[in-house]
N, C-alpha and C positions, 0 to 999 in steps of 0.2 A: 344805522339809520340812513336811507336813502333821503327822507323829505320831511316836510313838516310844513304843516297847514292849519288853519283856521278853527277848522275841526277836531284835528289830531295829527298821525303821524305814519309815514309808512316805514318799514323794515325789512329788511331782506333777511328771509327766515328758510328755514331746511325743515322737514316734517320726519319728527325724530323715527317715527318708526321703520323709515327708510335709510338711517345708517349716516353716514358721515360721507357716501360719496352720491344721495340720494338728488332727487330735483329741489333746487330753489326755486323759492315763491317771494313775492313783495305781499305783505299783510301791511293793509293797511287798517288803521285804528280808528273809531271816528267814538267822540267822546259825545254821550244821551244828554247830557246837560245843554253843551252846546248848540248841540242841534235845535232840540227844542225851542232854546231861547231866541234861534236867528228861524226860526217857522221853516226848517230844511227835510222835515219828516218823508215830508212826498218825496221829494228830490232824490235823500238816499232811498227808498222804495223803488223809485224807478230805476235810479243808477244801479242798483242791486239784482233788478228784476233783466234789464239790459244786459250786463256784464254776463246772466247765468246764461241766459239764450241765447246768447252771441256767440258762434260758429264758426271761425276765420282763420285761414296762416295767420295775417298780417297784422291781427289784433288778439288783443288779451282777455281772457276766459276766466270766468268767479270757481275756483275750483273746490273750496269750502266757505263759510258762512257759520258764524256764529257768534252768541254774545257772552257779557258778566252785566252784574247789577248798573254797570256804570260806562259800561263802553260795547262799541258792533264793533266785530273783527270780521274783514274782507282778503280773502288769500287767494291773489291773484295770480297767474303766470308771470314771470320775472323774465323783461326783455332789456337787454342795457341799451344806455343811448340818451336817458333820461326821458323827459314829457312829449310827448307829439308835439306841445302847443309850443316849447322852449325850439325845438328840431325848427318847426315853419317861422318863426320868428328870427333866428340866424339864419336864415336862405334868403331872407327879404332886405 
């Protein structure tokens, strides 16, 4: 497990059909329940819609997308270093 939020949870996962020495990804977890209840629907729509059409070295890319009855899963690019927002807050 890398993190843990509000919502859910991210993890650093490997996409098995690429083997054992394949690209890592952070998937992150975001639990339907929760969302709902804090009125976040839009929010992850846009964040999702964002992350797919975003284009960049220097930023991270939605590279699959999918759910279960109970949770969205987001499988991200995996950059170490942890959060941007944690990175600019130690610089200050």
């Amino acid at each position: 497990m890398l993190g843990r939020g509000s919502f859910g949870k991210v993890m650093l996962v490997r996409k098995k059909s690429e083997g054992s020495d394949g690209p890592t990804y952070a998937m992150k977890t975001l639990r339907k329940k929760e969302l709902l209840k804090r009125r976040q629907i839009d929010h992850t729509q846009t964040e999702r819609k964002v992350l797919q059409d975003i284009q960049h070295p220097f930023l991270v890319s939605l590279r699959f997308a999918f759910q279960s009855e109970e949770k969205l899963y987001m499988v991200l690019d995996f950059m170490e270093g942890g959060e941007l927002f944690d990175q600019i807050l130690q610089r200050e």
